[in-house]
C-alpha positions in Angstrom: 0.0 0.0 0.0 1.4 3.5 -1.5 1.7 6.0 1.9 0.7 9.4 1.2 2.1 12.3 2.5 3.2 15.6 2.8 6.5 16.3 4.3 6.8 18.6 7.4 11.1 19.2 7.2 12.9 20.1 10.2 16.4 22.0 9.5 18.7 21.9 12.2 21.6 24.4 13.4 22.6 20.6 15.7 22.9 22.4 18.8 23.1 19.9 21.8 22.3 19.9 25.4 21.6 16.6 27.1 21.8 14.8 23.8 19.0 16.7 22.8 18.7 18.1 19.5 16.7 21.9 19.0 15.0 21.9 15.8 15.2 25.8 14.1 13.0 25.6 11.7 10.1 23.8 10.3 9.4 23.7 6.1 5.6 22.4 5.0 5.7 21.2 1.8 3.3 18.6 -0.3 -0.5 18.0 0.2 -2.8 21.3 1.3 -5.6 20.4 2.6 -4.2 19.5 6.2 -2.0 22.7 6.2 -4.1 24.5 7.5 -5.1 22.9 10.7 -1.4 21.8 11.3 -0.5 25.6 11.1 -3.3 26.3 14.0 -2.0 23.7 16.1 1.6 25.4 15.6 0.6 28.3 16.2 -1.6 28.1 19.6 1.5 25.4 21.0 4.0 28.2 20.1 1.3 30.6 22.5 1.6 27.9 25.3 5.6 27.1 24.4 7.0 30.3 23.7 10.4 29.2 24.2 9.8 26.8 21.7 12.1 26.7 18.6 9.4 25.6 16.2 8.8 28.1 13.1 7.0 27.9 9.9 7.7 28.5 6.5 5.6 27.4 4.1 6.2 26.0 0.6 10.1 25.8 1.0 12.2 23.0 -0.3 15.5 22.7 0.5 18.4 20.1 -0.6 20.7 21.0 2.7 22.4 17.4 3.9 21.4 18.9 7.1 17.4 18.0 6.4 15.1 15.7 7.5 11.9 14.5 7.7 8.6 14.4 9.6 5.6 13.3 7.4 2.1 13.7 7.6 0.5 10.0 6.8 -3.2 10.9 5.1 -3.4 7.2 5.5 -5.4 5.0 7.9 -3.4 1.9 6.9 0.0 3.6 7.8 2.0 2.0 10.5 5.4 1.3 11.7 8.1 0.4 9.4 11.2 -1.5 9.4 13.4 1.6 10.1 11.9 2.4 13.2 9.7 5.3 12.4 6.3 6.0 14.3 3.2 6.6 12.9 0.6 8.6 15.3 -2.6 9.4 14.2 -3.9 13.1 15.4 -7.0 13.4 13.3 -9.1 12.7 10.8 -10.7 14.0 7.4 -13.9 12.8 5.2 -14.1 12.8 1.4 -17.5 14.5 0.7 -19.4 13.9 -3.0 -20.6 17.0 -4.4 -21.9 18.2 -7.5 -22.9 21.1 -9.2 -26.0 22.7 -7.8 -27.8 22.5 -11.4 -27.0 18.6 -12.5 -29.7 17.2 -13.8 -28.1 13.7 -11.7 -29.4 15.3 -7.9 -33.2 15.4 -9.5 -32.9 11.7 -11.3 -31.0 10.4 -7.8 -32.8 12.3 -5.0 -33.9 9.2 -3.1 -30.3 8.7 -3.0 -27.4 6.7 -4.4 -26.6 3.4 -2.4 -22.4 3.2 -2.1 -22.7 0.4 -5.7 -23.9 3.1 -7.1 -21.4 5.9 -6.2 -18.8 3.2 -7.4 -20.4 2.9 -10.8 -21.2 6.6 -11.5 -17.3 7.2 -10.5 -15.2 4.5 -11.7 -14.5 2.2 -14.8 -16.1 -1.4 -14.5 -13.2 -3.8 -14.3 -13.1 -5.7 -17.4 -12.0 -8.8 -15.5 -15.3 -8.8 -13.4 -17.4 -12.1 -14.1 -20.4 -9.8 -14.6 -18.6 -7.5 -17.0 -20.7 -6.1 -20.1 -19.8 -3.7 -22.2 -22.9 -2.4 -23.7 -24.3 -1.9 -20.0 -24.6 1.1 -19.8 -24.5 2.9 -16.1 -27.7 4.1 -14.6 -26.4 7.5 -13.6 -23.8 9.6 -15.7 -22.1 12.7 -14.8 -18.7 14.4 -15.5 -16.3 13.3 -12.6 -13.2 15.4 -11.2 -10.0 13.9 -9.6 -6.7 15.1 -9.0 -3.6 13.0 -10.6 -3.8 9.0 -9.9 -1.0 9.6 -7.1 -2.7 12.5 -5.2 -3.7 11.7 -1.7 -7.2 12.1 -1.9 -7.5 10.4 -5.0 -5.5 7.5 -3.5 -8.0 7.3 -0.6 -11.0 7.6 -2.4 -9.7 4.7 -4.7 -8.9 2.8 -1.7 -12.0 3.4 0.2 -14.4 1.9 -2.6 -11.9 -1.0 -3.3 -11.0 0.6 -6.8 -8.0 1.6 -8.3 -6.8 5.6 -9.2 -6.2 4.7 -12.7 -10.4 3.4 -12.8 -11.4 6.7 -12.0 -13.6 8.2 -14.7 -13.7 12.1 -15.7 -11.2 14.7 -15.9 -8.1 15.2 -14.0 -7.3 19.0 -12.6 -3.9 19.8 -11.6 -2.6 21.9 -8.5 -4.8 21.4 -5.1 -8.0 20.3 -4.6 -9.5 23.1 -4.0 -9.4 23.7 -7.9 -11.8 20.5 -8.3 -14.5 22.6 -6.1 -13.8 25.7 -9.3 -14.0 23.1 -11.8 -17.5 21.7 -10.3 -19.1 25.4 -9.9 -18.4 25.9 -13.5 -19.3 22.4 -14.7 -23.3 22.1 -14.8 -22.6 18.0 -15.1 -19.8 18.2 -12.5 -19.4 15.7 -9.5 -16.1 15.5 -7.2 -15.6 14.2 -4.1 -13.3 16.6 -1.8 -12.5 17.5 2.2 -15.3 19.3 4.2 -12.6 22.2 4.9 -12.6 23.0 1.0 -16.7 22.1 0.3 -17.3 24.1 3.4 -17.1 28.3 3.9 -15.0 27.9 7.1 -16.8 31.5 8.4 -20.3 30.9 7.8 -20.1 27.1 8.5 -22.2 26.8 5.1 -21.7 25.0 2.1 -20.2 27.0 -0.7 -22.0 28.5 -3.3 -22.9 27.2 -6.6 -22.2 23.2 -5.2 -24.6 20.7 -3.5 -24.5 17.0 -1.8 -24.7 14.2 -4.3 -28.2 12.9 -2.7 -27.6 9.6 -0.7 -29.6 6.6 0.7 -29.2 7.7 4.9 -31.4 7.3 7.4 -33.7 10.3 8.6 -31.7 11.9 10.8 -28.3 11.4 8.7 -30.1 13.1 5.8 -31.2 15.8 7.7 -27.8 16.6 9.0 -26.5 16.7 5.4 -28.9 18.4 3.9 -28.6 21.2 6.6 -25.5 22.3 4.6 -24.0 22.9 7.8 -20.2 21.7 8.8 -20.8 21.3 12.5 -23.8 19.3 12.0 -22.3 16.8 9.2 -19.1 16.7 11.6 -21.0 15.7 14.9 -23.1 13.0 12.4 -19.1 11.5 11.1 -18.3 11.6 14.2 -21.1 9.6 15.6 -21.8 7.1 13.1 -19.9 5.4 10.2 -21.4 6.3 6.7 -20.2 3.5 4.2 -20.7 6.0 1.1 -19.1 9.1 2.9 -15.1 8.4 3.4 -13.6 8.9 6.6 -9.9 8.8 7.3 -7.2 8.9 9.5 -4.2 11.2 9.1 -1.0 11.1 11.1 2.5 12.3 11.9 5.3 9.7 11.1 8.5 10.2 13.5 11.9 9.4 12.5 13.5 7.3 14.5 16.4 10.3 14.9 13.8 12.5 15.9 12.6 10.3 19.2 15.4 12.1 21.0 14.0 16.2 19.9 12.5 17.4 22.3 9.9 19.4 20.1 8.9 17.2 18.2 8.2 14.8 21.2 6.3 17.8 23.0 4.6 18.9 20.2 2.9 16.4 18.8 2.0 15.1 22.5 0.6 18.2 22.8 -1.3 17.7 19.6 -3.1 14.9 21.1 -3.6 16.1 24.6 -4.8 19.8 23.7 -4.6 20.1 19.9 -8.2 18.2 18.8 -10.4 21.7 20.3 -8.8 23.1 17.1 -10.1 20.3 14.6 -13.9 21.4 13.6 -13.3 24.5 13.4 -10.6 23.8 10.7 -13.4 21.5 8.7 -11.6 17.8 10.7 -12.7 15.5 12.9 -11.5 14.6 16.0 -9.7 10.9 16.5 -12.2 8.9 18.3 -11.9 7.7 21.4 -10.4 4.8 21.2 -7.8 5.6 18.9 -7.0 8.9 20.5 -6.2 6.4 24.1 -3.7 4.4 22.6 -1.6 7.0 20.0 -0.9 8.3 24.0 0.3 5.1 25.0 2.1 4.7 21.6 3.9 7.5 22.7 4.7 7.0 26.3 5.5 3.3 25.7 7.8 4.0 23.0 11.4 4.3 23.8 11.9 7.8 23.2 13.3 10.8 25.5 9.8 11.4 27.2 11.6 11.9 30.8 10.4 16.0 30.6 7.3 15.3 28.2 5.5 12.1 30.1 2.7 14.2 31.6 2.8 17.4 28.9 
């Protein structure tokens, strides 16, 4: 399984003290749509840690030996891997199907589209499928937007429906997915699927103009949330109950095994966990649930890093 990520890169000036190394700087580059909510958390533990020697630059890439990396996983599969890295999960996002507000498809499927059916209208039948036909024709058309085959979202969504990127009908867009959102406003036959934080006007909670929810087959009160248009209610409905035709997914830090020693990056994304989730709706994520949130904790105080000033942060 591919991982997908963007890379959070920490240059170092390799000051010690206690054999611990400072990190100077911190370089985001890669996916977008998690930027934004990683910035926030920055920027409120910076408030909290102002000693802290944590800062951001955004879209920088450098090829300084004296590099190196801290990923963001948008992958619920990610784990540990034979060089000693550590994945933590420390949120999570949804894939949202949207269309143009005028399709002709949200009257012809407005008692809603079962998740076969989403898996029809978006991706190429497999020719090898016993029940293959080629002059079937699908029961629901439209004009479908992805980003590249190697994208993150378009990896997930793939992944979710048991598909493969390169099965995906429509039109690819290039740059970041916010530009499939454009490309569906201006498309009458549009459809994409894409993140709540980029369906969603952050400030008014609402969705966006000129875009609508590709009708699905939910129970009473899930339709009602989604058909609110409101991100707070469709984030307290993913957060309460699994939706097989609505994508949700875990995203994650993954710590080099060189970096166990920083202090930090320790603190930081501890602090992520512990303090860092208040942050997450209003930045259009979800929260980890329960469960999962317990043992990325233990992950991290089990784990044999320098935790000796962090263990209770």
């Amino acid at each position: 399984m591919k991982k997908i990520i963007f890379k959070i890169t920490f240059a170092f000036s390799f000051i010690f003290f206690s054999g611990v190394i400072f990190a100077q700087e911190i370089r985001i580059e890669g996916t977008k749509f998690v930027y934004p909510i990683v910035e926030k958390w920055l920027t409120e533990y910076k408030k909290e840690n102002p000693k802290s020697s944590i800062s951001l630059e955004v879209g920088t890439s450098s090829q300084d030996e004296n590099i190196s990396d801290l990923s963001v996983i948008v992958n619920s599969a990610a784990d540990d891997n034979a060089n000693g890295e550590k994945v933590v999960f420390v949120g999570r996002y949804a894939l949202l199907p949207v269309s143009n507000a005028q399709n002709p498809l949200l009257e012809k499927a407005a008692k809603g589209l079962k998740k076969r059916d989403l898996i029809d209208l978006v991706f190429e039948k497999d020719v090898l499928e016993e029940d293959f036909d080629p002059d079937k024709k699908s029961k629901y058309t439209a004009t479908i937007y992805s980003r590249n085959n190697e994208s993150s979202t378009t990896l997930a969504l793939a992944e979710y429906f048991g598909q493969t990127p390169e099965r995906i009908k429509g039109k690819k867009i290039l740059g970041d997915e916010i530009y499939l959102v454009t490309a569906v406003q201006k498309d009458e036959e549009g459809i994409t699927f894409n993140t709540l934080n980029y369906v969603f006007d952050l400030k008014s909670r609402q969705l966006k103009s000129g875009i609508s929810f590709v009708p699905l087959q939910l129970k009473s009160k899930q339709k009602e949330a989604l058909e609110s248009d409101n991100i707070d209610n469709l984030i307290s409905l993913l957060e309460e109950s699994k939706i097989e035709t609505i994508p949700v997914e875990n995203f994650g830090l993954q710590i080099p095994k060189e970096h166990f020693n920083n202090e930090d990056v320790v603190k930081f994304v501890k602090w992520i966990l512990n303090h860092g989730q208040q942050y997450n709706h209003e930045y259009g994520f979800l929260n980890l649930d329960s469960k999962t949130l317990l043992s990325q904790k233990e992950q991290l105080d089990n784990s044999k890093t320098y935790l000796s000033y962090t263990k209770n942060y």
